[in-house]
C-alpha positions in Angstrom: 2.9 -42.7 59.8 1.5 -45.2 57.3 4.2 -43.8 54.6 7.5 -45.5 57.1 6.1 -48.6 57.7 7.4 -50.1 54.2 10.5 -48.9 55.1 10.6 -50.2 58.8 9.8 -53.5 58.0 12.3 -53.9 55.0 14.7 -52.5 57.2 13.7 -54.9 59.6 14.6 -57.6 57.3 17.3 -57.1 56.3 18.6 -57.0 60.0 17.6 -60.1 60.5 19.3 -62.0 57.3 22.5 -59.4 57.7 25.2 -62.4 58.1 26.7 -62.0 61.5 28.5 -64.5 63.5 26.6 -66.9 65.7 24.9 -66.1 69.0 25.5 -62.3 68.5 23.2 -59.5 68.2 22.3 -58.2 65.3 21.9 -53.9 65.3 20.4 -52.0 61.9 21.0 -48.0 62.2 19.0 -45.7 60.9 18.1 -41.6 61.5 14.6 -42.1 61.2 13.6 -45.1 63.1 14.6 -46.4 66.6 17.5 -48.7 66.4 16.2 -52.3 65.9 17.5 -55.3 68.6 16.8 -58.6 67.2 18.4 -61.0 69.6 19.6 -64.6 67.0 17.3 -67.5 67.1 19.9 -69.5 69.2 19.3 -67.4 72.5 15.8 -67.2 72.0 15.4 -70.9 72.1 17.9 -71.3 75.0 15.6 -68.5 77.2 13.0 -70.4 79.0 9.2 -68.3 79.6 8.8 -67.6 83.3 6.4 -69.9 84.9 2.8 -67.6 85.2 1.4 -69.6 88.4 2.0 -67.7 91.5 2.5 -69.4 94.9 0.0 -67.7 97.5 0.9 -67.4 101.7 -2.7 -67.8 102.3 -4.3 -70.8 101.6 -8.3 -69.7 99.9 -10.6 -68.8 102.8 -13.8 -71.9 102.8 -17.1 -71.2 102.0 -19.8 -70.5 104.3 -20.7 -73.9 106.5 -24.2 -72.7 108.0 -27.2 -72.7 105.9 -29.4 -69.5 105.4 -32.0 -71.1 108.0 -29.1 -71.7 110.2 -27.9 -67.8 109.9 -31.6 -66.3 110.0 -31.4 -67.5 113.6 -28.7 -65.9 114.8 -28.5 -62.1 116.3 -26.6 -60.9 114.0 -24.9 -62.1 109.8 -21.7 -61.3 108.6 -22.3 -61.4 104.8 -19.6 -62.6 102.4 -18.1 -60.1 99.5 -18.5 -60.4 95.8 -16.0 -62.3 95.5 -17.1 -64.6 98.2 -14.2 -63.1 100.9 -14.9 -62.6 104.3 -15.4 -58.6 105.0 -12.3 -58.0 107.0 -10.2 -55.2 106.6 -6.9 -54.1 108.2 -6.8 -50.3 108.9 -3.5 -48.5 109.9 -3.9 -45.2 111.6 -1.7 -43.2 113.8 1.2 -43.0 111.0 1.4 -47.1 111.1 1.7 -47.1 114.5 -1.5 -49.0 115.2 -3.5 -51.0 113.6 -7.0 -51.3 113.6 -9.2 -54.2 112.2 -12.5 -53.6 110.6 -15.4 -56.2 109.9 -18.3 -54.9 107.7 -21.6 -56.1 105.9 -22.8 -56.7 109.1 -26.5 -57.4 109.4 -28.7 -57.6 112.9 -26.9 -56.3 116.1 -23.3 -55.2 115.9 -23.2 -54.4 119.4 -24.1 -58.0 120.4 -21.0 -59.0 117.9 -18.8 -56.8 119.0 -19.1 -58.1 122.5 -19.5 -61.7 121.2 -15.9 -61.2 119.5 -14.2 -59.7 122.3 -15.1 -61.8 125.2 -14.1 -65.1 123.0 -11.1 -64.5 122.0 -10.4 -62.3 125.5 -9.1 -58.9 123.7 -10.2 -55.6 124.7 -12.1 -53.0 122.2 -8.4 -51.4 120.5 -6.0 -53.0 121.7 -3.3 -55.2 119.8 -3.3 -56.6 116.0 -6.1 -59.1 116.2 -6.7 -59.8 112.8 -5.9 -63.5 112.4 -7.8 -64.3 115.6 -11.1 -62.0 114.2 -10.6 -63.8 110.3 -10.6 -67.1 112.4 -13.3 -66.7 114.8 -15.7 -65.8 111.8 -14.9 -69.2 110.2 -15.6 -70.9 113.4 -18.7 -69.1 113.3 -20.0 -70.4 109.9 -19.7 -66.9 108.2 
């Protein structure tokens, strides 16, 4: 492989200082090597890089707003992810018919949470796509 490098880049070369006329392409053939593109310095400087920050439909989820004496009172501690994201998870079942939403890393009594969760924001055990309302109720809820 090493013995067709010489040869690529003089090739190379000269494709780039072949005279052609302004703002075209410049093409060097060869059986051997793939056929070389080098766009002219002209449209290079015209094309502008694409802007790396993306724009997010989420705003970032808060961190915790109880202390851990606060949290060690309570019946039950809905612990945070690495990455400091609350642990809730959408789950689509029945072909993407329904949709089912999980909440884990729960310490303490999840029964007590479960029923917590459902009587305040008045939903029954599997019905409807509650996710929002469950993401929003453990913010208000200091997890």
């Amino acid at each position: 492989m090493n013995q067709f490098l010489p040869r690529a880049i003089s090739q190379g070369r000269a494709a780039l200082f072949h005279s052609a006329a302004p703002g075209h392409n410049l093409i060097a053939f060869s059986s051997r090597l793939p056929i070389l593109h080098a766009a002219s310095f002209s449209q290079a400087a015209q094309q502008t890089p694409k802007s790396s920050q993306q724009t997010h439909s989420q705003p970032p989820i808060p961190p915790p707003s109880k202390s851990p004496e606060e949290l060690a009172s309570l019946s039950f501690i809905v612990r945070r992810t690495p990455s400091t994201q609350l642990p809730i998870y959408r789950r689509w079942m029945s072909g993407g018919n329904r949709q089912v939403v999980l909440i884990k890393k729960i310490d303490g009594d999840r029964r007590k949470m479960l029923e917590d969760i459902a009587e305040s924001l008045g939903i029954g055990r599997e019905e409807g796509n509650h996710f929002d309302k469950a993401r929003s109720w453990l913010l208000q809820r200091g997890f």
